[in-house]
N, C-alpha and C positions, 0 to 999 in steps of 0.2 A: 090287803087293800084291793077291793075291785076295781076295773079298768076305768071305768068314771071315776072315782074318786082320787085315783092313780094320776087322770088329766088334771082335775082340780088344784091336786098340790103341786103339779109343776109348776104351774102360774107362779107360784110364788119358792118355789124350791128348790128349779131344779136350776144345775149347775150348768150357767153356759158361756162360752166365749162370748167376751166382753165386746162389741162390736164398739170400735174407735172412729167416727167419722171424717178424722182428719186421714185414717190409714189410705195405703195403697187401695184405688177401686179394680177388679180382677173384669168386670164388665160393667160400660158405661152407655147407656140408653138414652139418646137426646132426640127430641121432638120427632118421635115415632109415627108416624102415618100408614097404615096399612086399610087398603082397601080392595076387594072383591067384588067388581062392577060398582055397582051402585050402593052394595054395604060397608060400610066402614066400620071396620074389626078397632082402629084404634087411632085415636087424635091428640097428636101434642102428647104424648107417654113419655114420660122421664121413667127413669131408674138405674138406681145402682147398688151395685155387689162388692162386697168388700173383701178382700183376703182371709180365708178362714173362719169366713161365717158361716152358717145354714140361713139360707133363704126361701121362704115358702112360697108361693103366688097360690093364690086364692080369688076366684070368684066364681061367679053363674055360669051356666052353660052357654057359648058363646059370647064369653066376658074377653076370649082372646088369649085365655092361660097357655093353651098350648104353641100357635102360633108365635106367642111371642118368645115360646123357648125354644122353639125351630129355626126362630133367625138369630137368636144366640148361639145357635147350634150351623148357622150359615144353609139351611137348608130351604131359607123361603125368604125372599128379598123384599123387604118393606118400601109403599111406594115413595116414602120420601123420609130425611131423619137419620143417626148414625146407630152404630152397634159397636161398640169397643171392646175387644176382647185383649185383654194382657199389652194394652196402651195403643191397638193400633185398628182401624179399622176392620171390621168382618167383612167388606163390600167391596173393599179398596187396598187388596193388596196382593203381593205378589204371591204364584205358587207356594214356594218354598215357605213364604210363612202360615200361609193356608193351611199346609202339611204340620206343620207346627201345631198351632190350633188344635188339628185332629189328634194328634199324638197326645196333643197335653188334659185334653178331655174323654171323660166315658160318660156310657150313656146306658141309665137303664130302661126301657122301655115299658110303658104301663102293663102286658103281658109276656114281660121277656124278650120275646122278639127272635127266640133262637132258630137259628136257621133247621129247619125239620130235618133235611135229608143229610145232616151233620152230626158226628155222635158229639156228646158230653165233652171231649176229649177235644176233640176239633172244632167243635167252637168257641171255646177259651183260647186255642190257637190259632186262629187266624188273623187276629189283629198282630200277632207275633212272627209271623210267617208274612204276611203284609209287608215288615218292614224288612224284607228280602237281605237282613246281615248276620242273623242267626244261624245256627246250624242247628237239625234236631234233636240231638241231645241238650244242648241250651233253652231250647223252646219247651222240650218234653219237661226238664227240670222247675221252670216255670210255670207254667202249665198244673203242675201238679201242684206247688204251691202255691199258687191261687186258689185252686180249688181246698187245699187243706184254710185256707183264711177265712173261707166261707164256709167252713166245716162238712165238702164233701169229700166222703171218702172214695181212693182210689178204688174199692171193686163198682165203682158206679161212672168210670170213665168211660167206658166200651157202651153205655146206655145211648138211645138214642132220646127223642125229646120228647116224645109221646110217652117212655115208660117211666116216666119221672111226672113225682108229684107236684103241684101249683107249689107248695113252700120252695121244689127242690130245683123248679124250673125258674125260681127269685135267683135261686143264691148262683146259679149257674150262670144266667146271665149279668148278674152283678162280679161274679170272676171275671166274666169277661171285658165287665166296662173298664176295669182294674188292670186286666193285663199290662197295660203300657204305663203304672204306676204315674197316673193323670192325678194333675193340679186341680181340675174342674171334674166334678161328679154332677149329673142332670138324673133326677129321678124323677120318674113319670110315675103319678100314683102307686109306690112299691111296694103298698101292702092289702093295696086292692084284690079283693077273692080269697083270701086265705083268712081263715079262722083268727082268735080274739090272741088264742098261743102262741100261734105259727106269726101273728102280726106281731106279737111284742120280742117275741126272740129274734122278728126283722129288725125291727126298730134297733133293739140291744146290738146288734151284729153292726149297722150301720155307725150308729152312736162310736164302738169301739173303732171303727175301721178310719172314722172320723178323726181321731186323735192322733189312731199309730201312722195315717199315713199323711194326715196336715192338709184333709179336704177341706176344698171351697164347696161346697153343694148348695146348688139351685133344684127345689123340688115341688113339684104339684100335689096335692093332696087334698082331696076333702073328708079325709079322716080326721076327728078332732083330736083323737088319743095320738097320733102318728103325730102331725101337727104342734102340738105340747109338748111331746117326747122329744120332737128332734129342732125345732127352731129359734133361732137365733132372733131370728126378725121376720116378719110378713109383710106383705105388698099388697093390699086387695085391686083388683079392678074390678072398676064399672064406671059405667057411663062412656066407655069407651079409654079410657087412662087411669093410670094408680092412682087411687084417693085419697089414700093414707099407707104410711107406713109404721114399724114399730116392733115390739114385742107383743106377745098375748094380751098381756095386761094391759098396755097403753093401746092396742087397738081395739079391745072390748070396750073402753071409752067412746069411741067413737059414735056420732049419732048415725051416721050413712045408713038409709033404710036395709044394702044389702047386710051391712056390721052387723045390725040388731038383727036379721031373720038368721043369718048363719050361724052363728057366736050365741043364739041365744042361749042354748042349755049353760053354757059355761058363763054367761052373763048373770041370767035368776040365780045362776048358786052362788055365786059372789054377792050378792043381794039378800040371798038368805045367811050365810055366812056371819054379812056384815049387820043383820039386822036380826039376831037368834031370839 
């Protein structure tokens, strides 16, 4: 089956965690307001994330996608509006549980993010050495196995980040979101730049890593096949707020001019499908 038609049958096949509305929400987004002088990124935005879903965010370029996972991530302060992470404010609260937060969350960055002048080796350790109770046989011991969970191997520890391939500089820096075996996973477009291969055996890696280790991920993507592979549910924005939400199939319903220009390929094939 080619990777198009691969999307296709997810719609309706593939196997995903049942998201329960009434469950625990892991982050809760109530009338969002972000503004940059005179542009307003985002008005009156709701959303919520439920315990062990994948959640995608979707929209246009300056729809706000990323921003709005930067103050879930406590890194950019909305001008007015809440952020709830694990029941308690992101804006409004003490160090200690700030600290918390960060431990409980990884992040993988749209290009990795890996620090250059750090080998392989040391930047999957340093959120571990961070939390200054380790010793370096405990950290080393780690360390390696992360990196065996993302399938690299120890002769590529001593690598620095320039001799590593785009697949190898994913999986490197996803050890690292990992290290601190976080509740919350944030992927920023993770299969951006790498071939049709190297994208599906992300996708697979993630998928698996999803299960064994009981992630919540929130992810960006304007990959369709990545998108299909990995979510639970979608959020689109535009117009400045979430329009809708859902799964694949119930947001391919949607009329929202961006729904239909984005979702079209996967839209006509359900139409031709339905109408052979």
């Amino acid at each position: 089956m080619n990777t198009f038609n691969a999307t296709m049958a997810s719609i309706d096949d593939k196997q995903t965690t049942q998201v329960n509305k009434n469950q625990d929400r892991i982050i809760e987004v109530r009338g969002l307001h972000t503004q940059y002088g005179d542009n307003t990124v985002h008005q009156n935005l709701n959303l919520s994330v439920y315990y062990g879903e994948v959640l995608t965010l979707v929209g246009s370029s300056g729809s706000g996608k990323t921003t709005l996972l930067r103050q879930m991530l406590g890194l950019e302060t909305p001008k007015y509006g809440t952020v709830k992470v694990f029941g308690r404010s992101r804006f409004d609260c003490d160090y200690k549980f700030l600290k918390s937060i960060h431990n409980r969350s990884g992040v993988l960055f749209q290009n990795g993010a890996l620090f250059s002048a750090l080998s392989v080796y040391d930047n999957v350790a340093l959120p571990l050495r961070e939390l200054y109770t380790l010793n370096e046989s405990m950290i080393r011991d780690l360390v390696m196995f992360k990196l065996a969970m993302v399938a690299i191997d120890a002769e590529h520890v001593n690598k620095m980040p320039a001799d590593l391939s785009g697949g190898m500089v994913k999986r490197v820096a996803l050890a690292r979101a990992l290290a601190l075996d976080p509740e919350l996973l944030f992927l920023d477009e993770p299969t951006a730049g790498l071939d049709p291969e190297l994208s599906e055996s992300f996708v697979e890696l993630i998928l698996t890593l999803r299960i064994e280790m009981k992630l919540t991920v929130i992810m960006i993507t304007h990959d369709l096949n990545t998108l299909a592979a990995l979510s639970d549910r979608i959020a689109v924005l535009a117009d400045q707020h979430v329009v809708t939400t859902g799964s694949l199939k119930e947001i391919c319903r949607h009329h929202h001019p961006f729904v239909q220009s984005f979702f079209k390929t996967v839209i006509n094939q359900a139409k031709t499908d339905n109408n052979p």
